[in-house]
N, C-alpha and C positions, 0 to 999 in steps of 0.2 A: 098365808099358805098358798103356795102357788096350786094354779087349777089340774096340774097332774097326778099333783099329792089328793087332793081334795077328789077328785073323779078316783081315784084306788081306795081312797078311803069308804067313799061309798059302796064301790064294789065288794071292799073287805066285807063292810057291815051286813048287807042284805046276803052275800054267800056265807056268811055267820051264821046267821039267823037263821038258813036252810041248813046248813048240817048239824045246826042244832035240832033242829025238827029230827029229824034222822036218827039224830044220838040219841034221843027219847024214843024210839019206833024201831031200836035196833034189834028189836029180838025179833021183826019180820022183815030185816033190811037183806035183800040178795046181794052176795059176795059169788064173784068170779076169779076164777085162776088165770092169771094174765101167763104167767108161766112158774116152773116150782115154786119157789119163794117170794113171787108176786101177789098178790090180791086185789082185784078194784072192786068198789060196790058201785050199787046204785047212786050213792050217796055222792061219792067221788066224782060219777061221771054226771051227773047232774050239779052241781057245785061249778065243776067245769065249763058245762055250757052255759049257765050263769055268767059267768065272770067272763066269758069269751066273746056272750051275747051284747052284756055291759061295753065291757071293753070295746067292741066294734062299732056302736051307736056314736061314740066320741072321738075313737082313733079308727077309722074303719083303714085307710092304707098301710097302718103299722102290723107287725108280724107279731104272731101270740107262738108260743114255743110252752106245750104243756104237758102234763106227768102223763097225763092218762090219754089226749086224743092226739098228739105227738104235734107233729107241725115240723119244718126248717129248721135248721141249724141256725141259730140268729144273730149278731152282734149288735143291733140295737133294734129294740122292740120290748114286750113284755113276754118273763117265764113266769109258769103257773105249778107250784110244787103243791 
């Protein structure tokens, strides 16, 4: 497995593991209205900087483009849905 796959894999698992925390703790998790039909929580945005935190430790000059804290328009880098 090349060390790309292998570094996202890790990212995957440990931001797993936290919104799984989350989805157990969800009847005191704050949700915000991003706009009408939007919602981020806590959970979302912390997830995030997780994986943006991960992510920059390995790739720190590559560009992250993600759902909730936004970023550049990007054609190579990593998105975060």
């Amino acid at each position: 497995m090349n060390d790309r796959l292998s570094i996202a894999l890790r990212c995957v698992e440990e931001a797993s593991a936290l919104a799984l925390k989350h989805f157990n703790n969800r009847h005191i998790l704050d949700i915000a209205t991003k706009s009408p039909q939007d919602l981020v929580s806590e959970a979302d945005l912390e997830v995030e900087h997780l994986i943006r935190a991960r992510l920059n430790e390995y790739f720190p000059d590559e560009p992250v483009l993600g759902e909730e804290l936004g970023g550049e328009v990007i054609i190579d880098g990593w998105t975060l849905d």
